[in-house]
Kinemage of the C-alpha trace (Angstrom):
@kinemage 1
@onewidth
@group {chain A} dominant
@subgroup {mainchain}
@vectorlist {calphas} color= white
{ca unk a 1} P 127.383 91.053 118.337
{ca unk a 2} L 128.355 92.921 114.994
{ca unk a 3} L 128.862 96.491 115.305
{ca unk a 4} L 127.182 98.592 112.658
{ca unk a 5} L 129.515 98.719 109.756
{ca unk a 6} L 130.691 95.333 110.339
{ca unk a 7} L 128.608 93.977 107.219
{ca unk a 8} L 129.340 97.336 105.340
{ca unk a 9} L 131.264 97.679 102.514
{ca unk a 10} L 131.848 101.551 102.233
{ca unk a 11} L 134.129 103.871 100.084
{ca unk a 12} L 134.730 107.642 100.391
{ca unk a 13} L 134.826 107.841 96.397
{ca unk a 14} L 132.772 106.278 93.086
{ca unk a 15} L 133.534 103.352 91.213
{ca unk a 16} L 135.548 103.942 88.772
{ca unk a 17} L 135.532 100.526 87.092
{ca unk a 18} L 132.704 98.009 87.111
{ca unk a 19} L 134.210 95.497 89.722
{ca unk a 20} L 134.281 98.463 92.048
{ca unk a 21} L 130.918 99.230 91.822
{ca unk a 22} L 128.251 97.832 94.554
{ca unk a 23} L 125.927 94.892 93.513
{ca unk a 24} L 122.245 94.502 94.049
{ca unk a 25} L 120.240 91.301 92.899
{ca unk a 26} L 116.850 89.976 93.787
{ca unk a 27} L 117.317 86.653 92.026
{ca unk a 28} L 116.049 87.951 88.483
{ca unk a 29} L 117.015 91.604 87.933
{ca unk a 30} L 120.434 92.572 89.118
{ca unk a 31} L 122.457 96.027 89.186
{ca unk a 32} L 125.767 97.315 89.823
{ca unk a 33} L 125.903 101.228 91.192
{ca unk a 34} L 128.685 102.909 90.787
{ca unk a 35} L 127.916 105.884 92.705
{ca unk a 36} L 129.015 108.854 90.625
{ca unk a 37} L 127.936 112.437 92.105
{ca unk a 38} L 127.427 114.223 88.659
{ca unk a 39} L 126.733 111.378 86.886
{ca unk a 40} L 125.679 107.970 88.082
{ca unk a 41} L 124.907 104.725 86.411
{ca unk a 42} L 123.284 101.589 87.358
{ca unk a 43} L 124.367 99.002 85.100
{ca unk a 44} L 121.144 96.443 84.225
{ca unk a 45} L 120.693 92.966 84.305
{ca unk a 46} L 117.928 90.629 83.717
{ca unk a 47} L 118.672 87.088 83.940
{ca unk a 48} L 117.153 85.449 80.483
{ca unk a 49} L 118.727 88.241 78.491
{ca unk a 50} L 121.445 86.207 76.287
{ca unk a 51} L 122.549 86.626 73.027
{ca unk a 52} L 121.811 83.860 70.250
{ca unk a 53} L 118.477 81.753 70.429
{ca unk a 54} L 117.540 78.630 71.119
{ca unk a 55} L 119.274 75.814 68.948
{ca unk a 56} L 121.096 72.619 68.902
{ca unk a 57} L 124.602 71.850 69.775
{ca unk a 58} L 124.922 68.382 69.453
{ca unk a 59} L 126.346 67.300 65.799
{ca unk a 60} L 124.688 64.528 64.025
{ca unk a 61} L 127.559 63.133 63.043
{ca unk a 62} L 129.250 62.292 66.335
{ca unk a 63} L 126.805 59.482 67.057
{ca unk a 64} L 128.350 58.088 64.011
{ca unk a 65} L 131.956 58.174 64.265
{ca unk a 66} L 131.917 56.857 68.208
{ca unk a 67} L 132.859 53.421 67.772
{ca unk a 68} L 135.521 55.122 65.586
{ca unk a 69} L 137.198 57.002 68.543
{ca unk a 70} L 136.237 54.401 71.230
{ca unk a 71} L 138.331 52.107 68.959
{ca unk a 72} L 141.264 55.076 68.316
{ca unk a 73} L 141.484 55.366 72.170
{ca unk a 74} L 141.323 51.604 73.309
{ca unk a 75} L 144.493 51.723 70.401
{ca unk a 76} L 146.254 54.249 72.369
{ca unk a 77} L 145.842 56.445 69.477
{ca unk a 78} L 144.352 59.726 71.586
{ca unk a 79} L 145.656 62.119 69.327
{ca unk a 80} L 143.808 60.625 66.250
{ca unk a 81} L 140.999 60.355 68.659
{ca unk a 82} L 141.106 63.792 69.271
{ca unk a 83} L 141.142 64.694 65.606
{ca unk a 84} L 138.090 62.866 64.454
{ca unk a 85} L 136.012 64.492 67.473
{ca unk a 86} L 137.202 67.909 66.760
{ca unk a 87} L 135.875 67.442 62.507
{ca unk a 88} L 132.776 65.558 64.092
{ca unk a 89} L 131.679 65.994 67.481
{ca unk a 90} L 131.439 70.109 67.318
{ca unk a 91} L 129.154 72.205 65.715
{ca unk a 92} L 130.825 75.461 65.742
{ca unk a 93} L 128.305 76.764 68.717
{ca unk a 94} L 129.754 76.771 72.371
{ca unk a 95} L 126.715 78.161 74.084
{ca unk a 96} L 125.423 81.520 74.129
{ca unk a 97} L 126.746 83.939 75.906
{ca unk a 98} L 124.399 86.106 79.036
{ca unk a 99} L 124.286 90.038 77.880
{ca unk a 100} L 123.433 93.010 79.868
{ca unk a 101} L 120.284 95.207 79.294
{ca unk a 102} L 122.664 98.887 79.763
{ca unk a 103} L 122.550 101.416 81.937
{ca unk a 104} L 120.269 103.826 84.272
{ca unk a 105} L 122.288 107.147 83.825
{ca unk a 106} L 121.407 110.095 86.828
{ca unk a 107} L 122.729 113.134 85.626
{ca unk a 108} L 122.651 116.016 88.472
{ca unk a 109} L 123.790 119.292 87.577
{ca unk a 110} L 125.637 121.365 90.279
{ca unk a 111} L 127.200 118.870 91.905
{ca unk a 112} L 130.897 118.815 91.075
{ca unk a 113} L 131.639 120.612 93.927
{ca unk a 114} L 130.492 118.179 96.878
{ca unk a 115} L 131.789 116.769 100.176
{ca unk a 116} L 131.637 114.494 102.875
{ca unk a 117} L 130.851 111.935 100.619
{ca unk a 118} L 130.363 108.059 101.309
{ca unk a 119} L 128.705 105.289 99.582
{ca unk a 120} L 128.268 101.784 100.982
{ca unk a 121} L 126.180 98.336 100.551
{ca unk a 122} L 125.120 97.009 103.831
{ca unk a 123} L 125.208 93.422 103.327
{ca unk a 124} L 122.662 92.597 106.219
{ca unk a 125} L 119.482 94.614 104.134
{ca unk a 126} L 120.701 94.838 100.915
{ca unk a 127} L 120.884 98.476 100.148
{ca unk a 128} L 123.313 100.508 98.649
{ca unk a 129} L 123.606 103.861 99.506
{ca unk a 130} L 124.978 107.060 98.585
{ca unk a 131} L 125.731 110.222 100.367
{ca unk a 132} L 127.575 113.739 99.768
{ca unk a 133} L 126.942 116.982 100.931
{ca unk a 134} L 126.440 120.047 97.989
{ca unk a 135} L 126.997 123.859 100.548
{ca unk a 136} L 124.623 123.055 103.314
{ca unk a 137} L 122.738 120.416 101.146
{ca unk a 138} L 122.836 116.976 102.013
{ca unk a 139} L 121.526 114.565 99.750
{ca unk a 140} L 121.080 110.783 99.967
{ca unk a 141} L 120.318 108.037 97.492
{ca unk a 142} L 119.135 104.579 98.623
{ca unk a 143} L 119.391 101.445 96.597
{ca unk a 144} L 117.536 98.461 96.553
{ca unk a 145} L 116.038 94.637 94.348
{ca unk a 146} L 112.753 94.174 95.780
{ca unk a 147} L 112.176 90.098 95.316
{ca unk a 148} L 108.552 90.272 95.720
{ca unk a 149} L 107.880 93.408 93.308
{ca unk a 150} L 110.519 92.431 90.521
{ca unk a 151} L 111.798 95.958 90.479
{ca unk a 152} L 114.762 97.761 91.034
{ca unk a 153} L 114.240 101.077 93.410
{ca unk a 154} L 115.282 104.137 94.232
{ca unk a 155} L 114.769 106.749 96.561
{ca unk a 156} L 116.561 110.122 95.795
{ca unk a 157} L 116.318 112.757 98.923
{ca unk a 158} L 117.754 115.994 100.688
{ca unk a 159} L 117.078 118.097 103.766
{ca unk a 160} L 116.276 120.964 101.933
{ca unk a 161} L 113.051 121.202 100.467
{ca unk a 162} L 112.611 121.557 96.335
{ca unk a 163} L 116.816 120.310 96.388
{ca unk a 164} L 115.852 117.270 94.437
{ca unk a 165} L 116.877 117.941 90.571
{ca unk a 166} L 118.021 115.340 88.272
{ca unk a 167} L 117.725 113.497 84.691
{ca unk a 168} L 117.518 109.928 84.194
{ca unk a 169} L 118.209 108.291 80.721
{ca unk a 170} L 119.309 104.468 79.097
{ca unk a 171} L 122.644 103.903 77.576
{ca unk a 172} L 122.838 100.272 76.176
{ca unk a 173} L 125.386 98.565 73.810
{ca unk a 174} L 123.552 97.377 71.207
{ca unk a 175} L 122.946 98.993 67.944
{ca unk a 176} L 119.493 97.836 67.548
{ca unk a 177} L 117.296 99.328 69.835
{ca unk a 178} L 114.692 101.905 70.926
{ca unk a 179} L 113.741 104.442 73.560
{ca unk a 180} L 110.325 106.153 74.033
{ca unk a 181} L 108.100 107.833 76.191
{ca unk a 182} L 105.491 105.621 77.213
{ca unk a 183} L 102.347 107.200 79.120
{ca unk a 184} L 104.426 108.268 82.573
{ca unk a 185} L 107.215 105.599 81.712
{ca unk a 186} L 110.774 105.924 79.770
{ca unk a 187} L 110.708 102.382 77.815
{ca unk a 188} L 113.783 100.884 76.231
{ca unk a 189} L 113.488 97.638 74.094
{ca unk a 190} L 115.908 95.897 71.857
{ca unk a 191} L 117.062 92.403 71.686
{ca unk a 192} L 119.988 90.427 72.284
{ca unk a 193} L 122.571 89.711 69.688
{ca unk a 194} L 123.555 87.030 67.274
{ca unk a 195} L 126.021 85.109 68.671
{ca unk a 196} L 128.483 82.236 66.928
{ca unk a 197} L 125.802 82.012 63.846
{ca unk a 198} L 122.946 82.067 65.637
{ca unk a 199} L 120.314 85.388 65.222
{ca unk a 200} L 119.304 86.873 68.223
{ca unk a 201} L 116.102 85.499 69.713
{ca unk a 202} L 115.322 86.892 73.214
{ca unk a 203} L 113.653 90.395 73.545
{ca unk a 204} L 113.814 92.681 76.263
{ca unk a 205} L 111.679 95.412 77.592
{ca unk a 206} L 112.882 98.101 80.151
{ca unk a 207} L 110.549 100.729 82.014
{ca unk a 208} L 111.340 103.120 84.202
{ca unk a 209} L 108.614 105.797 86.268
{ca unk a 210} L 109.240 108.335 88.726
{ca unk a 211} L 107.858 109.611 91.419
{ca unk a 212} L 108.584 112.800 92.743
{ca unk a 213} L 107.575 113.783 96.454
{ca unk a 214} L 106.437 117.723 94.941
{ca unk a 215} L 107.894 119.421 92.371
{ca unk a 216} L 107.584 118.410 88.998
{ca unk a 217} L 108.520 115.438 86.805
{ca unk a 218} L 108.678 115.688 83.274
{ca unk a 219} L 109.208 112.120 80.238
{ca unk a 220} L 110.367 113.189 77.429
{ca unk a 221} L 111.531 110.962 74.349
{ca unk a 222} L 114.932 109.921 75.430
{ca unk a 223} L 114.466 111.116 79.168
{ca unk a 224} L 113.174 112.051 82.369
{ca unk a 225} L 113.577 115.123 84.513
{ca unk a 226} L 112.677 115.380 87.787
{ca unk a 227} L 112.805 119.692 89.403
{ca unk a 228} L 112.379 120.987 92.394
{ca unk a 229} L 111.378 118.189 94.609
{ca unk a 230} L 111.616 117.054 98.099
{ca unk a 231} L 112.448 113.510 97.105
{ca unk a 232} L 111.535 111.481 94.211
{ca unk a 233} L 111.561 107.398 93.761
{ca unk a 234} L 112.829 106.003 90.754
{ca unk a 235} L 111.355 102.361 89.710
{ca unk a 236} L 112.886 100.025 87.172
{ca unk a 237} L 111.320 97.070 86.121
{ca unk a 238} L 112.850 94.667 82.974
{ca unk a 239} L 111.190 91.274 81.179
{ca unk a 240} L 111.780 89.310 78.286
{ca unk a 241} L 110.233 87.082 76.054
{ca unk a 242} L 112.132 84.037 77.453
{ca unk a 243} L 109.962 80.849 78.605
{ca unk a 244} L 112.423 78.640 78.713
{ca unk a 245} L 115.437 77.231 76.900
{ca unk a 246} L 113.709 76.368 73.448
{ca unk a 247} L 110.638 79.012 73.494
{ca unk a 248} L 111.087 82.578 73.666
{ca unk a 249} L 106.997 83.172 72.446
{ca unk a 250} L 106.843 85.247 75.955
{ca unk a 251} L 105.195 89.116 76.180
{ca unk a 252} L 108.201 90.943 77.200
{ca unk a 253} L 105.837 94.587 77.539
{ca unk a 254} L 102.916 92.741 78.776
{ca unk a 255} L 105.388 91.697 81.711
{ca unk a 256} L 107.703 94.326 82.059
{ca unk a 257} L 104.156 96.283 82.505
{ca unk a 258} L 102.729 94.312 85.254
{ca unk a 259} L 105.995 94.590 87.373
{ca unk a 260} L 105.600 98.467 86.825
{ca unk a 261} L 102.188 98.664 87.923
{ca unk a 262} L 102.770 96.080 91.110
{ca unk a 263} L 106.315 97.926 91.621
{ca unk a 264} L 104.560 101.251 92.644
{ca unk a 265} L 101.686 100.701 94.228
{ca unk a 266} L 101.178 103.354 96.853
{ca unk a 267} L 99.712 100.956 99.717
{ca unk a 268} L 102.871 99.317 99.655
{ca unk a 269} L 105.224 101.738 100.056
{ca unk a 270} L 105.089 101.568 103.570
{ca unk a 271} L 106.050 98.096 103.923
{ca unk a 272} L 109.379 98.240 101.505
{ca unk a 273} L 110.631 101.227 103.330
{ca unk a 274} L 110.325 99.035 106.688
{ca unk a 275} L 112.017 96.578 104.804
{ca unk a 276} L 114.609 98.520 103.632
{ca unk a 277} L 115.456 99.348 107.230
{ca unk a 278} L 115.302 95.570 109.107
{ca unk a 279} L 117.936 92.991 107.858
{ca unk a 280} L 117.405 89.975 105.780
{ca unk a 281} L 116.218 86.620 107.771
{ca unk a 282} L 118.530 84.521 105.792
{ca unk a 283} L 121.134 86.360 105.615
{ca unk a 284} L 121.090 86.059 109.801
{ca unk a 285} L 120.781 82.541 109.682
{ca unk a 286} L 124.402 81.827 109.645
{ca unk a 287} L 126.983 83.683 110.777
{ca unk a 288} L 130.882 82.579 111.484
């Protein structure tokens, strides 16, 4: 029988580099945490958000010029062969390439100086976590894809009540883009980039919401701040306007909406912490 930690990967420091950080994935949204103290970031995914658009490939001309290299390579001329597929066969587009959404950025204030930290993903549930100790404070951050809400979530706690103060903002590369307030939500949009020629096509839509277990939680513009709570939940949904590989005519806010509102329903709550705490029947299926 496997021990406790035997399906934990744990550190005693952040990530300081992407392929240290732990990853989360429900299929369709994905995230890497990094676990930073001061400042943490969850770095997005979504899995139809690609640069480019949908296009052809495939070069009119090569259907042309086949019996031409059939005949080259039968000749044990390859190299010619090569030649007349390289000026015919290609269109100048390789495929276009998958792009990330951004970031979540945490920002906590007052907490440079912390201790006993440890962050780890447990492999058998899913969840990353993230623990340090601020004086007496101890505060704990648990990570987790829920498959059947499309949302990313987190739950942000200490044992002292009213400890719970933090900002949450987007960072994203791309130059064209926009974040709002949206009712109760933080919304960032923008759309993926041209790519070899081709415009960008596919849209995305972010939203984040928080709720705070007291104290008070305030959206501005460009962020959200959560004071003086016991705990808070933080949950991220994403879409695009992707359909499939040549239509992109989806709602991206219509959908990235829906998650949202399924994502947080209170009744549930009690079920995805359960989950949270029993492992994944798959993942037990097989063991060596």
């Amino acid at each position: 029988m496997a021990k406790a930690d035997d399906l934990k990967l744990w550190y005693q420091q952040p990530a300081k580099v992407w392929t240290e950080a732990l990853p989360l994935g429900n299929s369709r949204l994905g995230a890497m945490v990094y676990g930073g103290v001061v400042n943490e970031q969850i770095q997005l995914n979504e899995e139809t958000v690609w640069g480019g658009g949908p296009h052809r490939n495939d070069s009119p001309k090569a259907f042309g010029v086949l019996p031409k290299v059939r005949e080259l390579i039968f000749a044990g001329r390859e190299k010619e062969a090569e030649k007349v597929m390289a000026d015919n066969f290609f269109t100048g587009q390789h495929g276009m390439p998958f792009q990330t959404i951004g970031s979540l950025m945490l920002e906590f204030d007052g907490h440079a100086d912390y201790s006993n930290y440890r962050r780890d993903l447990d492999l058998e549930r899913a969840v990353a976590s993230v623990r340090y100790k601020i004086g007496e404070v101890n505060y704990t951050r648990t990570i987790f894809t829920s498959l059947v809400d499309n949302a990313l979530i987190i739950r942000i706690e200490a044992d002292k009540p009213g400890a719970v103060n933090f900002t949450t903002r987007y960072s994203t590369p791309y130059k064209e883009y926009e974040i709002k307030k949206n009712g109760k939500n933080l919304l960032l949009s923008g759309h993926g980039s041209a790519h070899e020629g081709i415009p960008g096509a596919i849209r995305f839509e972010t939203r984040t919401q928080i709720k705070a277990e007291k104290g008070k939680v305030n959206v501005t513009n460009d962020c959200i701040e959560v004071k003086g709570a016991d705990a808070a939940v933080i949950y991220v949904t994403a879409a695009t306007n992707f359909v499939n590989y040549k239509d992109v005519s989806a709602n991206e806010t219509r959908r990235a909406t829906e998650f949202l509102a399924k994502s947080h329903e209170a009744s549930l709550m009690p079920r995805r912490l359960l989950l949270m705490k029993k492992p994944i029947k798959s993942f037990s299926d097989v063991s060596l």
